[in-house]
Structure formats: structure tokens, C-alpha cells
N, C-alpha and C positions, 0 to 999 in steps of 0.2 A: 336633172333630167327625169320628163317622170316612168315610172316601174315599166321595165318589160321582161319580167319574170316567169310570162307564161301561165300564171294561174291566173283563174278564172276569177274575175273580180266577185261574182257572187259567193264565191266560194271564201274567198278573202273574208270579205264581209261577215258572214256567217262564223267564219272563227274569231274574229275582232270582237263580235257580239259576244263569243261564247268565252272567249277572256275577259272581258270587263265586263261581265253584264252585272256585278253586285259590288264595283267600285263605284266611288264619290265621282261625284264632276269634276273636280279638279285633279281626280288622278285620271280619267279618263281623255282630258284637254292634256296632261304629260304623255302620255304614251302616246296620243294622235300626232302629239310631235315631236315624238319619239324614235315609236314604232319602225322600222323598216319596212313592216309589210301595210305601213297606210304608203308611203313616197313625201312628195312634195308636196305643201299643204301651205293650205291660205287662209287666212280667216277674212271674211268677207263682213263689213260691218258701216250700220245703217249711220254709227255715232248720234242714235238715238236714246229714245228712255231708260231702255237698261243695258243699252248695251255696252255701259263701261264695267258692266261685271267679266264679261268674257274680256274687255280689253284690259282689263286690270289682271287676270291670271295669263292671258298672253305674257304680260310685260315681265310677270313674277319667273315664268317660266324660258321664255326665248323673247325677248325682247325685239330680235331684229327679224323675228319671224312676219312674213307679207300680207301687212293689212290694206285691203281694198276698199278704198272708198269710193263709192259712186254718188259722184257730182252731177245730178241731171239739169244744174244750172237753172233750177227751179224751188231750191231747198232755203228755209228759214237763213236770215242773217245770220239768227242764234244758232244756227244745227252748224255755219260753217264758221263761226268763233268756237262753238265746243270742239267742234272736230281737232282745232290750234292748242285748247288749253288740255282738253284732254292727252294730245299727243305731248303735249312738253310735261305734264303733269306726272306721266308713267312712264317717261323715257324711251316712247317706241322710236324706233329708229327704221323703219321700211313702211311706214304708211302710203300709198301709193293710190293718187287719185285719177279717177277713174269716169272718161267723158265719152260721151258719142262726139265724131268728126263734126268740125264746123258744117263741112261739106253737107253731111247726111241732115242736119238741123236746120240749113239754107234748104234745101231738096225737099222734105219731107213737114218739117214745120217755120217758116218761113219767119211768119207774124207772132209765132209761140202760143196759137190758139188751138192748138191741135188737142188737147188735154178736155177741152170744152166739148167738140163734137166727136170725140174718140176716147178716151180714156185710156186704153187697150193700147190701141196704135202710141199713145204716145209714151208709155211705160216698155213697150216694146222698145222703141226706138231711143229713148234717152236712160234706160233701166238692163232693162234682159239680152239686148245686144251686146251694150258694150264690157254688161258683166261674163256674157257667153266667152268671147273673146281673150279676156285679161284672165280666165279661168284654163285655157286651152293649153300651158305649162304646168298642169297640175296635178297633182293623180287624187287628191281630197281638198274639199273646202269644208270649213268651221263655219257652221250658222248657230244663231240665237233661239231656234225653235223649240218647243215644250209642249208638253202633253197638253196642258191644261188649257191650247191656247184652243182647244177643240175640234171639229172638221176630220181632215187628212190626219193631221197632227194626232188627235190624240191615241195611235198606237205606234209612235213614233220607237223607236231603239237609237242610242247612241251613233249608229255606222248604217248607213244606207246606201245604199246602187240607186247613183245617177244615170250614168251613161257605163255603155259597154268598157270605158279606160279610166273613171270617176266618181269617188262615193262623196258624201257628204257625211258630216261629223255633226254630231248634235249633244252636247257635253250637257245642254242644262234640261236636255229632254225629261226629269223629272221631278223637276224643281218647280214649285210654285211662287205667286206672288211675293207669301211671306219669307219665303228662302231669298228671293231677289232683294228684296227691300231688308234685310238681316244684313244679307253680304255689304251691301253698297254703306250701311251705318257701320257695320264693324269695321269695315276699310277705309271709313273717312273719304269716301269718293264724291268727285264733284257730280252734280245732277246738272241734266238738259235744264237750263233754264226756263221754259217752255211747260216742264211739266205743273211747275206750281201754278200755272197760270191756265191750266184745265186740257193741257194736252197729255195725257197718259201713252199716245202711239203718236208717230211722230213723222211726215213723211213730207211732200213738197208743198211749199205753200196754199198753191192755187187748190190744191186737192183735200186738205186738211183743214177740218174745224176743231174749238174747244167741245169736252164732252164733257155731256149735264150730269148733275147727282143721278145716280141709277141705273145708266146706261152701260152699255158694252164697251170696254177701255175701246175696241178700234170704233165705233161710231163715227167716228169724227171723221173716218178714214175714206172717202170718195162717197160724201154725204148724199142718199137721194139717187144713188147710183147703184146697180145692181154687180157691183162688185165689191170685190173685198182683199186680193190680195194682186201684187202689182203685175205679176208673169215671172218674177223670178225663182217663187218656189212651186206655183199651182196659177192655172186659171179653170174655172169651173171643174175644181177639183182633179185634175189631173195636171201632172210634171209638164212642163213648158219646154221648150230650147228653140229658141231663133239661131239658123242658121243662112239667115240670105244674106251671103258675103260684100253685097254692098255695104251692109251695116256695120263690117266688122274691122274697117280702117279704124279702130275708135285711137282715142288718145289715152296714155300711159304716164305720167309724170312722177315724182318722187313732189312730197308734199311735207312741211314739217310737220 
């Protein structure tokens, strides 16, 4: 159930920060799901480029702790075979996949071209809705964000205020490239397939290109399009939340 202990979530926060603010990431990912004063926690994960470092200390630490995957039924072959081997490979046992309603996708994108003349609209609709939703028994979620990834981000803190009932955790907020690519060789962890092949960021097919020598790893990332991040964390640099309850029948499933 999540916290209703009457403090003030910023308040919360603020002392989360001021406890861990000179720990490792990986003891900051224990105590987030640890802590009593974070509650109920999810780690939300893209099972993209790097994100088997955060799913690889998940598993070391709470295994059956609830990973959300969001399936916008748009996502590389490769992105939902890793998603398989990655889950059998570190023993998660609550990965939970994560769709927008048939219904809303008949309604709203019929033909599945919505992505073409909207971008927005359709990252709302198969992305930030149904992640809104599957987040709503929570009191923190676990993202992948870091300083270095620039924008918003780079004065990010480990513990931030979401919403008035909901922080976000951010373990690898100050770790760079080479710390990612350190962890993943000394852990013997399997890699996106995808990325040898010139995708460094990794999202749904139609919207995702390979990125050239010299470029920005997200390039690739809604090519020629004056965006950049989907609605789940920021659009035009400000925090997002879809709340239009049609959208929020989504689906829920247990996934191996």
C-alpha cells in the first residue's frame, strides 16, 4: 500500500537527499528499496542500451522487486527478445508488461500511423498513459537518468518530487558513460543487440534510426523531429502526466 504517513513528500525528499547524498549507486538503489520512508517502488525499464545495469542491481538486491515494461507494440523484435533473455538471465521474477487498451489503440490509432503525423499524440497514448496508470500503487519509481544525459537532467539528485503522493529515484544520476560500460564488462552482462549495430538509444522501431560516428548517442531518437524525449519524463522540458481516464484502462500482465 503506498505511504500515508502524513509527511510532506518534499519534505521526504529533501531528507532522502541529505542521507544519501555522498553514497555509491548501488547503495542508493538498496536503501530506495529499503527505505521505509521511500514506500512502494517500481523500477520502470526501457530494457534498452544500458538499462541492464539498473536491472542487474535490481536482481542482486530484490529480485522480485516490480519491473515495468512498457510494450507500445511498436518496439524492435530485438528490444522484446532481450527483454526474455534479459529477465531469465538475472532471475527477475515481477517483470510486468505494460500496454495501452486494445480499445484506446482501435479509437485513437487505428491504422498505427499516428506516430507519422503526431509523435506526441502517440507516445502519449501507447507510452505516458499507460506508464501513468501502472505507477498509480506507488509511492517511488527507479529511472535510468543521469546528469550527463544533459537538459533538465543535468542537476538531477538521486530522490525527486513527482507528484504530490510520488518521487522518482535516480541511482545512476552521476555516473557517466564510462562507469556504464565498466559495470555492464565487469558484470559479464548481456548487451541490446541493436547496439553493435549503431543504435546507442533505443526506442520504437518506426521512430528510431542508426547514429553516425560524431553524433549525439539519442540522434537516432525521432530523427528530423523537433523532439527529444517521449512524455514520460519531460516534453519541452517540463514533467508531463496524462491523466484522461479514457486512456487509463491499460493492460497489466505478468511477463517472463
Amino acid at each position: 500500500m503506498p505511504l500515508s504517513d502524513g509527511i510532506d513528500i518534499a519534505d521526504r525528499v529533501a531528507g532522502l537527499n541529505a542521507r544519501y547524498r555522498h553514497h555509491a549507486a548501488t547503495a542508493v538503489m538498496e536503501r530506495a528499496l529499503r527505505d521505509p520512508e521511500v514506500g512502494e517502488v517500481a523500477l520502470v525499464s526501457s530494457f534498452g542500451a544500458e538499462s541492464v545495469v539498473l536491472l542487474h542491481m535490481v536482481s542482486v538486491i530484490a529480485p522480485g522487486t516490480p519491473v515495468l515494461f512498457i510494450d507500445t507494440r511498436m518496439l524492435f523484435p530485438e528490444t522484446l527478445a532481450y527483454q526474455r533473455e534479459v529477465a531469465r538471465a538475472l532471475g527477475l521474477t515481477n517483470v510486468q508488461l505494460i500496454r495501452a487498451a486494445d480499445a484506446e489503440i482501435a479509437r485513437k490509432d487505428p491504422d498505427g500511423h499516428l506516430h507519422q503525423n503526431d509523435a506526441d499524440a502517440c507516445c502519449a497514448l501507447r507510452k505516458a498513459a499507460p506508464l501513468e496508470h501502472a505507477l498509480e500503487g506507488y509511492d517511488a519509481w527507479i529511472t535510468g537518468r543521469k546528469r550527463f544525459q544533459g537538459g533538465e537532467r543535468a542537476v538531477l539528485d538521486f530522490f525527486e518530487v513527482e507528484t504530490a503522493g510520488r518521487m522518482k529515484i535516480n541511482p545512476l544520476a552521476h555516473w557517466d558513460k564510462n562507469d556504464l560500460q565498466e559495470y555492464i564488462t565487469e558484470n559479464r552482462l548481456p548487451r541490446h543487440p541493436l547496439v553493435a549495430r549503431g543504435y546507442p538509444s533505443i526506442g520504437c522501431a518506426p521512430c528510431t534510426s542508426p547514429v553516425k560516428p560524431g553524433e549525439d548517442e539519442r540522434a537516432g531518437r525521432w530523427r528530423g523531429a523537433a523532439k527529444s524525449e517521449c512524455g514520460i519524463h519531460f516534453i519541452g522540458g517540463k514533467p508531463v502526466r496524462v491523466k484522461d481516464a479514457a486512456q487509463e484502462t491499460d493492460k497489466k500482465e505478468k511477463v517472463a
